[in-house]
C-alpha positions in Angstrom: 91.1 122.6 -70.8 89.6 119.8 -72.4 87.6 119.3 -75.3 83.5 118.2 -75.9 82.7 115.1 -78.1 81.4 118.0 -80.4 84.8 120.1 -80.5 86.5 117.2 -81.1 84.2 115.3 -84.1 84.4 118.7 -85.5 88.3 118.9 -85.1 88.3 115.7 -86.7 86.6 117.1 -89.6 88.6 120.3 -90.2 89.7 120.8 -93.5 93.2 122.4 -93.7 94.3 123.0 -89.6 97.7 121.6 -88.3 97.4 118.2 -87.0 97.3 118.6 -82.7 95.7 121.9 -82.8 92.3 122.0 -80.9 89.3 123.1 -82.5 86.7 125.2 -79.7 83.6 126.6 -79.9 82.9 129.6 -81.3 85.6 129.0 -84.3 85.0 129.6 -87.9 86.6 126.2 -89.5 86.4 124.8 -93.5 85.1 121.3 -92.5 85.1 118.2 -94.8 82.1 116.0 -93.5 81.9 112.1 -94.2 78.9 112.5 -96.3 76.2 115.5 -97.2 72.9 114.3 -97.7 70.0 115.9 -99.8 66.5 114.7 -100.6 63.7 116.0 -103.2 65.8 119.7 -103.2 68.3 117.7 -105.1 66.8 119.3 -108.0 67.7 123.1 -106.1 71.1 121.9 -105.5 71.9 120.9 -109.1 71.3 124.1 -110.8 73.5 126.1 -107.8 76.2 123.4 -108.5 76.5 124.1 -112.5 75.9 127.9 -111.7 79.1 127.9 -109.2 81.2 126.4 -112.8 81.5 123.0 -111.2 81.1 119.9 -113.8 83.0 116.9 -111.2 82.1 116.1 -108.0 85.3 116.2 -105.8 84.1 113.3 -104.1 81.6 110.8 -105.6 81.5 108.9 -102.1 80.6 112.4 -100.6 77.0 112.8 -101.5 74.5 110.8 -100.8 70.9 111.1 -102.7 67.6 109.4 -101.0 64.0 110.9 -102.6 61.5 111.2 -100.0 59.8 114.5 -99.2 56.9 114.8 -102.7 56.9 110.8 -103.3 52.7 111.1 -103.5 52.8 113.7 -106.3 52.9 111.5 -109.5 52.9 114.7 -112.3 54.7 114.3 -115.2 56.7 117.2 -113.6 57.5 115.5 -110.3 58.4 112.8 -111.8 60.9 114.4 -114.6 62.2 116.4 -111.3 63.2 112.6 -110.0 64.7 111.4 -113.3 66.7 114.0 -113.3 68.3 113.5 -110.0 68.8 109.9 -110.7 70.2 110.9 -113.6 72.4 113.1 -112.4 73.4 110.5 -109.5 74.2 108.0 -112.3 76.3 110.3 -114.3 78.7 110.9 -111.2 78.6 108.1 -109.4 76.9 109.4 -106.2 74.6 106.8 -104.3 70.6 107.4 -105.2 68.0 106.0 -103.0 64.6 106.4 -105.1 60.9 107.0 -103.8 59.7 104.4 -102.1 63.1 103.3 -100.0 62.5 105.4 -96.8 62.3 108.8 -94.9 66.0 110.4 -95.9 67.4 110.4 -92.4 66.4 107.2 -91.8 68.1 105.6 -94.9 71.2 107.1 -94.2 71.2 105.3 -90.4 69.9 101.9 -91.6 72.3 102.0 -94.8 75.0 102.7 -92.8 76.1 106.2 -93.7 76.4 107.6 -90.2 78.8 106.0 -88.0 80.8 107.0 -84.6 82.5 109.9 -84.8 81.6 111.0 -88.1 80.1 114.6 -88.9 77.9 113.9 -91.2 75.5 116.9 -92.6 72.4 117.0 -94.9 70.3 119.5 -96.5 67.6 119.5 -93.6 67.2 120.5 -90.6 66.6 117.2 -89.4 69.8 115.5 -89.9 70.4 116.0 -85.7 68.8 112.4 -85.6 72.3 111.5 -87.1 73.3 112.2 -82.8 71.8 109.0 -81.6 74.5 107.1 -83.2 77.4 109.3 -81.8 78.2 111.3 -85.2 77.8 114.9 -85.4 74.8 115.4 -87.8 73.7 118.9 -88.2 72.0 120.8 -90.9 73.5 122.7 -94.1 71.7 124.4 -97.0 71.3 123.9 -100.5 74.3 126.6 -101.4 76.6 124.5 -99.1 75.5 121.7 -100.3 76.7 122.9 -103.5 79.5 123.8 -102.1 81.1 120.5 -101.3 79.7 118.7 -104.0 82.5 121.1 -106.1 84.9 121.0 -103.4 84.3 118.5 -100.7 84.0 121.7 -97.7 82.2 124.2 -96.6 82.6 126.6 -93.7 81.0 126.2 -90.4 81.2 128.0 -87.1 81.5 124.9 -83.9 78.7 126.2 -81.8 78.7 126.6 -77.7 77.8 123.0 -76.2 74.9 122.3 -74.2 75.5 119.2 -71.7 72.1 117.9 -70.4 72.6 115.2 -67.6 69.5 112.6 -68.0 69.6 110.7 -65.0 67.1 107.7 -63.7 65.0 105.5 -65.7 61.8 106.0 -67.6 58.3 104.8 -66.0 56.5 101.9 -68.0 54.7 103.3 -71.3 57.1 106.5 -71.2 59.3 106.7 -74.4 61.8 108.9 -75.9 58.9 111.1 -77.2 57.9 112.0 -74.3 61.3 112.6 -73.2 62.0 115.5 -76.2 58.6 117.2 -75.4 59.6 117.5 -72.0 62.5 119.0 -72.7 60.9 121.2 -75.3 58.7 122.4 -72.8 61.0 122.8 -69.5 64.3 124.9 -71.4 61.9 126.8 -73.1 63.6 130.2 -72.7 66.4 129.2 -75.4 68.5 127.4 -73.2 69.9 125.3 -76.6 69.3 128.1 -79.0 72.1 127.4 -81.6 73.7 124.9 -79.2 75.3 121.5 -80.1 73.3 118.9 -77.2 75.7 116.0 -75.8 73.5 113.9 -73.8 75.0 112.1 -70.9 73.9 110.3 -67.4 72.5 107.1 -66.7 69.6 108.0 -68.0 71.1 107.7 -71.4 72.2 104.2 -71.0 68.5 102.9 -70.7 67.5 104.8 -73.5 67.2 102.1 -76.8 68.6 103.6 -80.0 65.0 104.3 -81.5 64.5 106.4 -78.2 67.7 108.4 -79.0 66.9 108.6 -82.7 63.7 110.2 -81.6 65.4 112.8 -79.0 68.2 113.9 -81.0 65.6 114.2 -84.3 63.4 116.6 -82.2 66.7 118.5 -80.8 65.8 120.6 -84.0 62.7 121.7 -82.4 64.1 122.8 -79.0 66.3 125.1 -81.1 69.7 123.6 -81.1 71.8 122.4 -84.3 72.7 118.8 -83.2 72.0 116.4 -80.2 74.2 113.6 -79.7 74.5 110.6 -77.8 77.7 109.2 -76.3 79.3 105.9 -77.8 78.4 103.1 -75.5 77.1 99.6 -75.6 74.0 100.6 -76.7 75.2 102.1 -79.7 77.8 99.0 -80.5 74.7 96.8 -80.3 72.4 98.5 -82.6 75.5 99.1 -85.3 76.4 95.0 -85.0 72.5 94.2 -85.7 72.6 96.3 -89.1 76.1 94.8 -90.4 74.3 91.6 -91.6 72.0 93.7 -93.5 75.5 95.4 -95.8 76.0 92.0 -97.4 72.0 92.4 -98.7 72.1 92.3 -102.6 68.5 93.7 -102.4 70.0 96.5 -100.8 68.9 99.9 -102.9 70.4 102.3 -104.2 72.9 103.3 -107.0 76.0 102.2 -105.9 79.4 103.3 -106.8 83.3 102.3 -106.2 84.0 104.4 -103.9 80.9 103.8 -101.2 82.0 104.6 -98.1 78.3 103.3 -96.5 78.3 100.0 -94.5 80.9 98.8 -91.8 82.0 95.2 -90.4 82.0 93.8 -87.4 85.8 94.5 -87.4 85.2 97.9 -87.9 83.2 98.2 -84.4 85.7 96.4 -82.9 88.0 98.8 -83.7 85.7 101.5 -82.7 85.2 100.5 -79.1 88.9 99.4 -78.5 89.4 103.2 -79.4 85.8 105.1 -78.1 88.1 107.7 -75.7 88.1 109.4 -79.0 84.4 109.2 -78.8 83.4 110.5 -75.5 84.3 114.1 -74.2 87.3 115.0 -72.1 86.2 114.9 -68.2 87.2 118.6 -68.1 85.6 119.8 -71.1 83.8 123.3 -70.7 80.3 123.6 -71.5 78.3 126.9 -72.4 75.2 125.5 -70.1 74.6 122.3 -68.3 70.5 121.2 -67.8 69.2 118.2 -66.1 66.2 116.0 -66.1 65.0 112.9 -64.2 63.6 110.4 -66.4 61.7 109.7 -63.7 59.5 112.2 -63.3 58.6 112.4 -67.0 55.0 111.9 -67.8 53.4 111.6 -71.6 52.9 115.3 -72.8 51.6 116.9 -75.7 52.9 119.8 -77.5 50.1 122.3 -79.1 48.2 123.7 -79.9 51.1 124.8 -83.1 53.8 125.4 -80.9 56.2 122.6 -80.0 57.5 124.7 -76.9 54.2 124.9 -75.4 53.2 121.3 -73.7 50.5 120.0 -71.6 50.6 116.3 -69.8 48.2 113.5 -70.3 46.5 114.0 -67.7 45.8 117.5 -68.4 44.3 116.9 -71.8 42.4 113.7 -70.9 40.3 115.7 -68.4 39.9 118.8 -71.2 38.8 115.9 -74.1 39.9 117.8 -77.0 38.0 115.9 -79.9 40.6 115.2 -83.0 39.4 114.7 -86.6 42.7 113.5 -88.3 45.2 111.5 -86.3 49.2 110.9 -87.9 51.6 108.0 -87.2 54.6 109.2 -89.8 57.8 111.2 -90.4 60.9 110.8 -89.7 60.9 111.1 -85.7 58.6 108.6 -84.7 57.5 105.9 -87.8 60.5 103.1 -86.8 60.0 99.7 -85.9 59.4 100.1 -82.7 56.9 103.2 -83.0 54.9 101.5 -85.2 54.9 98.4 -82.7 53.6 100.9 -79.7 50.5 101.9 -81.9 49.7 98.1 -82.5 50.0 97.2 -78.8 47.4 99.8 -77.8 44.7 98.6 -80.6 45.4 95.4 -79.5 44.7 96.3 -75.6 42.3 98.4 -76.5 40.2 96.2 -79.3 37.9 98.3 -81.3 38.7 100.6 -84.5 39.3 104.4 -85.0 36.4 106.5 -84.3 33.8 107.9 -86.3 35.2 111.1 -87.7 38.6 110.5 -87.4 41.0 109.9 -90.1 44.3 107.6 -88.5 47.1 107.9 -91.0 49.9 105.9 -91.4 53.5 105.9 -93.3 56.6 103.6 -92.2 60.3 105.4 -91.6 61.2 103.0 -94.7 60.2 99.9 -96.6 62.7 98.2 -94.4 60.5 99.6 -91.5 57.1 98.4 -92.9 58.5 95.3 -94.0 59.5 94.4 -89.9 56.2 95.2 -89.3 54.3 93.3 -91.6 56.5 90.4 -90.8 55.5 90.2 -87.0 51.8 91.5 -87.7 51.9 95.2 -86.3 51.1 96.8 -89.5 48.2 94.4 -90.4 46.7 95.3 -86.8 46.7 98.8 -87.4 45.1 98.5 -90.8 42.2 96.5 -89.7 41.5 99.2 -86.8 40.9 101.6 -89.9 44.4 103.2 -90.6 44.9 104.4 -93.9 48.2 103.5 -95.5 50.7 105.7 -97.3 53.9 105.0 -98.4 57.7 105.7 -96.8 58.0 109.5 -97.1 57.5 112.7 -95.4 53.7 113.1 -96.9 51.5 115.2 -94.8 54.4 116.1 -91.8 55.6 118.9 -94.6 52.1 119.4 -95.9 52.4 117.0 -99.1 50.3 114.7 -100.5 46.9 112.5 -99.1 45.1 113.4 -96.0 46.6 117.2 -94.6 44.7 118.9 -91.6 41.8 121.3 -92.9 40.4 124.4 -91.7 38.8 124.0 -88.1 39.9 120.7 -87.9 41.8 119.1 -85.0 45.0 116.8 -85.4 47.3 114.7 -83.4 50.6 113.7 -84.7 53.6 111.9 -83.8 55.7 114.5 -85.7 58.0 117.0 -84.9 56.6 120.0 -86.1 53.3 121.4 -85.8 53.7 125.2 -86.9 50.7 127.1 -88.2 50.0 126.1 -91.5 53.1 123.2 -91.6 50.5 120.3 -92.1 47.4 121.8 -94.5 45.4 124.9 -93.4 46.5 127.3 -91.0 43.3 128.1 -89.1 43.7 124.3 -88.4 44.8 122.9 -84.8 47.8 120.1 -84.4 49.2 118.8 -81.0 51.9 116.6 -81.3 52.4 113.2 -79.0 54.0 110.0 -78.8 52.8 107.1 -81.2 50.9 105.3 -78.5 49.2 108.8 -77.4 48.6 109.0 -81.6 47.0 105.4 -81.6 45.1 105.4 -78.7 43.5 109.0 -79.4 42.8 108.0 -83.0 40.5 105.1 -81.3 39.1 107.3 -78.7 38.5 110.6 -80.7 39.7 113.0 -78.2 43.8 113.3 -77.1 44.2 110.5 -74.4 46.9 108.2 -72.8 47.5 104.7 -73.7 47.5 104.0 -70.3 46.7 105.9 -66.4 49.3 108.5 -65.6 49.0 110.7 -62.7 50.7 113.9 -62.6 54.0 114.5 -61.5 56.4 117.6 -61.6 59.5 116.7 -63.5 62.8 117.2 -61.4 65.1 120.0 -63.1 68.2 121.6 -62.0 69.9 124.2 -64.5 72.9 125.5 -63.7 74.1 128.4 -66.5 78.2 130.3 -66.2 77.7 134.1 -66.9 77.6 135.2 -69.5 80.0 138.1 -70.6 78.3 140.8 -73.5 80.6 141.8 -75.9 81.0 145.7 -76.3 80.2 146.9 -80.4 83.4 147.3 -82.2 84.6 149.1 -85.5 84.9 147.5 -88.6 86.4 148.1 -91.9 84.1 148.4 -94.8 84.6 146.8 -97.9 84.3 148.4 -101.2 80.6 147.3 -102.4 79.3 146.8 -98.6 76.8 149.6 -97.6 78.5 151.6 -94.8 75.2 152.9 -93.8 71.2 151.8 -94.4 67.8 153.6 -93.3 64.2 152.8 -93.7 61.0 152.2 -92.1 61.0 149.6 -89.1 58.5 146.9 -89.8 57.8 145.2 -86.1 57.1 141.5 -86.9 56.8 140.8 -83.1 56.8 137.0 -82.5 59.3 134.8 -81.0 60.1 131.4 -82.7 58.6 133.3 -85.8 59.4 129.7 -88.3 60.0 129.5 -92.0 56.8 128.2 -92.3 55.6 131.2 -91.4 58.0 133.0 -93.3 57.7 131.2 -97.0 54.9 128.4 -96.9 56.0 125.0 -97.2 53.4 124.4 -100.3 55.7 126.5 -102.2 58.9 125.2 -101.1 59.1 122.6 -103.6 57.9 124.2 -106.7 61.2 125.4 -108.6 59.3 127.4 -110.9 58.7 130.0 -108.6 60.5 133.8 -110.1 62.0 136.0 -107.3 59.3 138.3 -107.5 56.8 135.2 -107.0 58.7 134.8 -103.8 58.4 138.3 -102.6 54.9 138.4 -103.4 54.5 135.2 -101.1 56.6 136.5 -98.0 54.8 136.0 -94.6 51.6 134.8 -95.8 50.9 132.1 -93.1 51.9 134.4 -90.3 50.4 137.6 -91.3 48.6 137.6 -94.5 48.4 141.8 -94.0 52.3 141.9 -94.3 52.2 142.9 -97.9 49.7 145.4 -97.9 52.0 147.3 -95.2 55.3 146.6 -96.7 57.1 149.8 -98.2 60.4 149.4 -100.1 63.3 150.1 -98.0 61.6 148.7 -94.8 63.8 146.9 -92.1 62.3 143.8 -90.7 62.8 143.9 -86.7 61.9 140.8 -85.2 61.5 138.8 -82.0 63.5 135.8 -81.2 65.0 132.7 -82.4 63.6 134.2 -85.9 64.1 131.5 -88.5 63.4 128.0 -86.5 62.3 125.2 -88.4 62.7 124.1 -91.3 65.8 124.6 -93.8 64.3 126.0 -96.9 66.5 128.8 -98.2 64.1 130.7 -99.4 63.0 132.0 -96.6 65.7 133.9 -96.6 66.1 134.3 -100.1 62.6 135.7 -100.7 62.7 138.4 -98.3 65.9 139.3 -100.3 64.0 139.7 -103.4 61.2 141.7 -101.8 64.2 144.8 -101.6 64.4 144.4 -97.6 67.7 145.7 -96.8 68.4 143.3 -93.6 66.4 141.6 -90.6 67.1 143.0 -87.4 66.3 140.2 -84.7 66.6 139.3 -80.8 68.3 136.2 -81.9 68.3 133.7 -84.9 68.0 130.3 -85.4 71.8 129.4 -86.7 70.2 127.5 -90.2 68.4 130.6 -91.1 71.4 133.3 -90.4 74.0 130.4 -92.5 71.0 130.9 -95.5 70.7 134.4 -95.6 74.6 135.1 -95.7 75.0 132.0 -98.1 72.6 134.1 -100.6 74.2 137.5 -99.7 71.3 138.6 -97.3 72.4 140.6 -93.8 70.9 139.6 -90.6 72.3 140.6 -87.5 71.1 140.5 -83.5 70.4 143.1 -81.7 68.4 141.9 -78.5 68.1 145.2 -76.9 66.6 146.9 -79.9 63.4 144.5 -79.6 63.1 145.1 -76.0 63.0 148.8 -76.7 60.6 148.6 -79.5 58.1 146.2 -77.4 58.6 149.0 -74.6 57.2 151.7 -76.7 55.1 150.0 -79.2 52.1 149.1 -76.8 49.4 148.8 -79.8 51.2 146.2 -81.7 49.2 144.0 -84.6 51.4 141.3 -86.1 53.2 143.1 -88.3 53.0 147.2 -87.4 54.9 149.9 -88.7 57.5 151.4 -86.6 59.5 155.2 -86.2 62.6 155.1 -88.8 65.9 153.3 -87.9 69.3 154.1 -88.9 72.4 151.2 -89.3 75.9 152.6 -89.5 77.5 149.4 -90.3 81.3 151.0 -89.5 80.6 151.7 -85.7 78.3 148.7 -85.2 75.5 151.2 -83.8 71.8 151.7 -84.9 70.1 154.3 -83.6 66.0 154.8 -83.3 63.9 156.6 -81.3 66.7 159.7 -80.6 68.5 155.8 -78.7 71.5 153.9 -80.0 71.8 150.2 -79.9 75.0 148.5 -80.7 75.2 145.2 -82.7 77.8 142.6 -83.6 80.1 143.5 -85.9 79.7 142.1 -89.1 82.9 140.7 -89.6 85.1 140.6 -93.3 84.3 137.6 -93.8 80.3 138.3 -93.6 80.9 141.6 -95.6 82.6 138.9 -98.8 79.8 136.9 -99.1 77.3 140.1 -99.4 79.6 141.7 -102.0 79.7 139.2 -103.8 76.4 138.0 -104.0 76.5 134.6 -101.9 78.4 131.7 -101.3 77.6 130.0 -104.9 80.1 133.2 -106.4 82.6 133.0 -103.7 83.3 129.1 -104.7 82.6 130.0 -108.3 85.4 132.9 -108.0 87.6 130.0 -106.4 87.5 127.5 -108.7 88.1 130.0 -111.4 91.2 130.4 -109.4 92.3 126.9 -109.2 91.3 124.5 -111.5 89.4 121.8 -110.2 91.1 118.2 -109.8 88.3 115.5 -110.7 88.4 112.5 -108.0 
C-alpha cells in the first residue's frame, strides 16, 4: 500500500526510525520539524524552556521568532515582554522578526522558512497556511515548543488523511475564500475532524498560491490539523518570484550562521527534478475522500459566530443585514492580492464607506502594504474612509483599536468569528471574502461585489467504514488514579472553542495565578458555569470540544479549577495534545453524550448531571445504572499525568543525558 504526501513529509521528519521503514497514520513518532515558530507567546515559551533545565537551544536554526499578535499595546509592560524575546533571540542566535514586519505565518512564507516537503510547525493553530506551499505545517503548543527548543523533537501522532478532489474552475469574482467557506459549510458533520487535508484535482491547478494560502489557513476552522497542496507549477512559480527577495539586505530579522530560511533558484530546480517525493503514491489509502466543483461555488458568508454555519450572497443580500464595523485583516485574507480585490470594488463602486460603519484595515506584512502602496490599492482604500492599522493580528484575536461592541454587527475577512473572539460577546460577526468585506463596508448591509445567482454546489462524499474499537484493559501506573467519581457537569455544545473556554483578552496577560485561571473558566460561553461548579465535577461535553485557537490554557485552567478530566464526543487534536502536555486527562466517549442528551431533556448551558464513575483499568464508565467504554489511555498518556506534563518528562531526560550544545 502506498503512502499520502502527509505519511510521507512526516516519515521524512521522524526522528530516530530505520531509514526505509514507512511511517502511517495513526502512529505515535518523535518528529524533528525544519523550523517551530512562535509569536507574542514567546514570552510563555521561555519560562517553560528554563523550567524543563534547558540553557542551549539544540538547534539555533530551529526556531524562528516573528512578534505580531499585541503589536498595538504600547505599555511599558508589553513592550519589556518584546525586549525580552529579542533579547533572548539574540543571546542564542535564533532569527527574531520584530513588531511591525508582518502577521507570523505570513513572514515565515515570504522569508522563506516553509519550503516543499518540509514539516514545519508553530505555536498556532494557524500554521496549516504553511500547506499551500506543499510543507506539512500544523500546530504545536507552547510545552512542545519548549520541547524542541531543548531537544530539537517532540512527539506527534500522523493523523488519518482526508483527500478532497476540487475539480472545475472558479466563476469570475469567486476566490479561495469562498472556496474554504463552502467547504466549511458542506462537511460540516466533522468530516476532517483531526484530519491532515491533501487537496488534489484540477481544480487545484487554477487556484493561485494566495487562493491556497487562504484555503489551507482556514483548514483550521473546518477542524482538521493541516491542509496541503500538492507541488506543481504553481507552487515552483510563486517560490522562483520570492528568491530575488533572499539577496534583500533590508531583509528583517536577527539573523544567525546557521539560517536555514531562503532558497535559490538551484534549489527549485532540484526540487521539481525530484517532486515524486512530493506528491502521494497513486495507491495511497485515505481515511475519507470529499469532492467539490469549483463551479458551483457561489460567495458565502459564515455567521452569525459560527464558521460552520454559511449563507450565500444572495441569501443575505435579499435579508440586508446592516453592519457597523467592517475588517479587512489577519492572516487568511490581508495579502497582496486581497487587499487588491477591496480596491477594485471602491473603484467600481465610487463612493466611501457608509455612515455608521467603521472599515478597518491591516496588511499581512509591511512587504504586503508596501506592494500595495506601490500600485495605489492601499491609497484607494484610504480615501474611501478605511482606517489604517499596522501588520498584526489586532482585532481578529480581540487586540488593540476598533473591536466589535455589544449589539453591534461586523463583517470580516477573518477566519474566526466565535462568540466573544473579536470584542463583546453579545456582538454579531459574519465572516466573507475581502471583496464581500469592501463592498459591504460601502453599502452598510452584507452584499456581493458583484450579481450572483444561486446555485447548489456539486458534492460527492464517499467515506470506508469505519470499524469501532472494543474497550480494552490497561495497566496502571503507580501515581495514575485507577478510579475517579464526581458530579457530571453537562456543557452541551458542539464545536464548544477555547474562546469559549478561557477568553482570548486573557490569553496574553502572563500574570495571570492558576486560581485567576479557574476563576475565569467558561466565562464567554456560560457565565453561570462557576456558580454551579462543585469540586470533583467531571466536565461531559459535546463535540469537537477544544476547536480554535491554541492557547494552552484552556486546558490548563480547567486543570487548576480541581476538574478531574473532560469527558467529550470528540476533541479537537490541539486541545487533547495541551491537556496531556500539562498532565490534564481527556478522553472520548461519544456514546456517553448521546445517552446524557437522551435523558437530560431540560438542559441550560451548563446543567448538573446524575454521578459518573471512571474505572480507568477496564476502560468502562458507568452512569445512570449504564456502562460506556472508552479508549484506553495508553502508558504513554498515563507518564505524562504522573509526571505532571511534558515540561518534566524532557526535564527528567535531560537530567539523564546531558545536553550537547549545537
Amino acid at each position: 500500500m502506498g503512502l499520502t504526501l502527509v505519511e510521507k513529509i512526516a516519515g521524512r521528519h521522524a526522528d530516530g526510525v530505520a531509514p526505509g521503514t514507512a511511517v502511517r497514520s495513526g502512529d505515535f513518532i518523535s518528529i524533528r520539524p525544519r523550523h517551530v515558530m512562535t509569536h507574542d507567546n514567546t514570552g510563555a515559551v521561555i519560562p517553560k524552556f528554563r523550567q524543563i533545565g534547558a540553557t542551549t537551544i539544540a538547534d539555533p536554526a530551529q526556531p524562528v521568532f516573528a512578534i505580531d499578535h499585541d503589536i498595538q499595546n504600547t505599555s511599558p509592560e508589553n513592550l519589556a515582554k518584546y525586549s525580552k524575546i529579542e533579547a533572548f533571540a539574540r543571546e542564542h542566535g535564533i532569527d527574531f522578526y520584530p513588531p511591525g514586519t508582518g502577521i507570523s505565518h505570513q513572514v515565515m512564507v515570504e522569508q522563506g522558512y516553509v519550503i516543499p516537503g518540509a514539516m514545519v510547525v508553530a505555536s498556532d493553530s494557524h500554521s496549516n497556511l504553511y500547506g499551500a506551499a506543499a510543507a506539512l505545517g500544523t500546530p504545536v503548543v507552547r510545552t512542545d515548543a519548549a520541547s524542541i527548543w531543548a531537544t530539537g523533537v517532540t512527539w506527534w501522532q500522523v493523523p488519518p488523511v482526508a483527500k478532497v478532489l476540487l475539480k472545475g474552475e472558479l466563476s469570475p469574482g469567486v476566490v479561495g475564500k469562498d472556496v474554504i467557506i463552502a467547504l466549511c459549510g458542506l462537511f460540516n458533520k466533522d468530516e476532517v475532524l483531526n484530519h491532515a487535508v491533501e487537496f488534489v484535482g484540477d481544480g487545484v491547478t487554477k487556484l493561485p498560491m494566495s487562493a491556497r494560502m487562504t484555503i489551507a489557513n482556514m483548514t483550521t476552522e473546518w477542524g482538521a490539523l493541516a491542509g496541503v497542496f500538492p507541488f506543481d507549477e504553481v507552487t515552483v512559480n510563486y517560490l522562483r518570484s520570492r528568491v530575488p527577495e533572499f539577496s534583500n539586505p533590508k531583509r528583517p530579522g536577527t539573523r544567525s550562521a546557521k539560517s536555514r530560511a531562503g532558497y535559490t533558484n538551484a534549489d527549485i530546480d532540484e526540487w521539481w527534478k525530484n517532486r515524486n517525493k512530493f506528491s502521494a503514491d497513486s495507491d495511497a489509502e485515505y481515511a475519507i475522500e470529499l469532492e467539490l466543483d469549483l463551479a458551483t461555488v457561489v460567495p458565502h458568508v459564515s455567521g452569525p459566530n459560527e464558521v460552520k454555519t454559511m449563507a450565500s450572497l444572495p441569501e443575505m443580500e435579499r435579508k440586508r443585514v446592516p453592519i457597523q464595523k467592517a475588517y479587512l485583516l489577519s492572516c487568511v485574507n490581508a495579502r497582496f492580492e486581497d487587499l487588491h480585490d477591496a480596491a477594485e470594488v471602491v473603484r467600481a463602486r465610487g463612493g466611501r464607506v457608509a455612515n455608521g460603519v467603521e472599515f478597518y484595515l491591516a496588511p499581512a506584512s509591511a512587504e504586503v502594504q508596501a506592494r500595495s502602496e506601490s500600485n495605489g490599492d492601499w491609497q484607494t482604500l484610504l480615501s474611501a474612509g478605511a482606517i489604517p492599522l499596522p501588520p498584526g493580528c489586532g482585532a481578529c484575536i480581540g487586540l488593540g483599536r476598533g473591536l466589535v461592541q455589544k449589539g453591534e454587527t461586523a463583517i470580516s475577512a477573518t477566519n474566526r468569528n466565535f462568540k466573544g473572539r473579536m470584542g463583546d460577546r453579545d456582538a454579531f460577526v459574519y465572516l466573507g471574502s475581502p471583496a464581500v468585506v469592501a463592498a459591504s463596508a460601502l453599502a452598510g448591509f452584507i452584499c456581493a461585489p458583484t450579481n450572483f445567482s444561486d446555485r447548489p454546489a456539486g458534492i460527492a462524499i464517499r467515506r470506508p467504514e469505519k470499524k469501532s474499537k472494543p474497550a480494552g484493559s490497561v495497566r496502571i501506573m503507580e501515581g495514575f488514579p485507577s478510579s475517579v467519581r464526581g458530579r457530571v457537569l453537562f456543557v452541551d455544545k458542539d464545536n464548544l472553542n477555547t474562546d469559549g473556554i478561557y477568553a482570548g483578552k486573557h490569553t496574553y496577560r502572563d500574570d495571570m495565578t492558576p486560581e485567576q485561571m479557574a476563576a475565569v473558566t467558561f466565562e464567554n460561553y456560560d457565565p453561570n458555569f462557576n456558580a454551579l461548579y462543585r469540586s470533583g465535577d467531571v466536565v461531559v461535553a459535546g463535540f469537537n470540544f477544544g476547536t480554535g485557537s491554541s492557547r494552552e490554557q484552556a486546558a490548563t485552567a480547567l486543570k487548576y479549577k480541581g476538574i478531574p478530566c473532560v469527558i467529550a464526543g470528540s476533541f479537537s487534536e490541539t486541545y487533547k495534545r495541551n491537556a496531556f502536555n500539562n498532565g490534564f486527562v481527556v478522553f472520548e466517549c461519544s456514546e456517553l453524550v448521546t445517552h446524557l442528551r437522551a435523558v437530560m431533556t431540560d438542559r441550560a448551558p451548563t446543567t448538573v448531571g446524575p454521578e459518573i464513575t471512571i474505572d480507568y483499568a477496564k476502560s468502562i464508565l458507568s452512569v445512570d445504572g449504564k456502562s460506556f467504554s472508552f479508549p484506553p489511555l495508553s502508558p504513554a498518556a498515563q507518564e505524562l499525568i504522573v509526571v505532571g506534563g511534558a515540561e518534566n518528562l524532557v526535564a527528567s531526560r535531560l537530567r539523564a543525558k546531558p545536553q550537547e550544545a549545537t
